[in-house]
N, C-alpha and C positions, 0 to 999 in steps of 0.2 A: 504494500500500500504506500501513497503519497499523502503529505498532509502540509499547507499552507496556511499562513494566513490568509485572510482575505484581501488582494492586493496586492500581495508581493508576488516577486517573480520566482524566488529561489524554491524549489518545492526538497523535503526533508523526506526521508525512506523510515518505513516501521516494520513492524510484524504484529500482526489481530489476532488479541487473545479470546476476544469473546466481543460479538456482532448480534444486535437483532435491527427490527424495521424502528425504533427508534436509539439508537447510540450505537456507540463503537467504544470501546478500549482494546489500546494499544501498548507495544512496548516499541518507544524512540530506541535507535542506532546507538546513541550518543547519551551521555552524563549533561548537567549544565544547564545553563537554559531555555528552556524550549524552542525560542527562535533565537537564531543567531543577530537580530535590529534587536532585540530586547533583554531585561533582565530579569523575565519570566512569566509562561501568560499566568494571567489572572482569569478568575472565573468568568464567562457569558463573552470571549473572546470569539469574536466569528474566525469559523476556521472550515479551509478546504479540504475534501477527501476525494481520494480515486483509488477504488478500491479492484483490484482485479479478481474476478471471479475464475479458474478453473474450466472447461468443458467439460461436461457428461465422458467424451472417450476423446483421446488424443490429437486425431487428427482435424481436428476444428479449433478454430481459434475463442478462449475464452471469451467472456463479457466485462467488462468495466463498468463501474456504476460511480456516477459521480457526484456527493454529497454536500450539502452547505449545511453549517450546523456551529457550536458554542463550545470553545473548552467549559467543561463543567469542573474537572480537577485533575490536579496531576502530582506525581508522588516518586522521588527519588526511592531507588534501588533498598532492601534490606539487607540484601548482602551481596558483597563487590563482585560476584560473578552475572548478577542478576539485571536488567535494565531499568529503567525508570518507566513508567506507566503514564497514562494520559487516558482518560476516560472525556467524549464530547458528547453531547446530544444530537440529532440528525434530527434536522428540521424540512430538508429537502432532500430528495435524491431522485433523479434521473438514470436511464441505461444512455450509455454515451457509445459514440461509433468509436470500432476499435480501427 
């Protein structure tokens, strides 16, 4: 997955621990804070998602879905091997051409 502010250009890479039709949490790349313009979001931050979905069998090209939605919270690592988390709200989401 990708994740954005809203507005900015640089897009940030994660991995989804758990998805439904309203939010997403996440585990950021990266330690620090959330976006590199900033020194850390704050709650109801609009934030961009594109999330890539898998195919049923191989030879087709997954789906993308692309989300606008709010940092709700986010939480440094408990232990140093682990990543930082980000949980958002999903306010919109679209299937986008891949």
């Amino acid at each position: 997955m990708r994740y954005r502010l809203v507005g900015a250009t640089h897009w940030e890479t994660g991995q989804t621990e758990n998805i439904s039709r309203s939010g997403v949490l996440f585990r950021r790349q990266h330690s620090g804070p959330l976006f590199r313009s900033d020194v850390g979001a704050q709650p109801r931050q609009p934030l961009e998602l594109v999330l890539e979905l898998p195919s049923a069998d191989k030879t087709t090209p997954g789906s993308r879905i692309r989300c606008l939605g709010e940092v709700v919270r986010t939480s440094e690592p408990d232990a140093p091997d682990m990543l930082p988390t980000v949980a958002a709200v999903v306010q919109h989401y679209h299937l986008a051409a891949n």
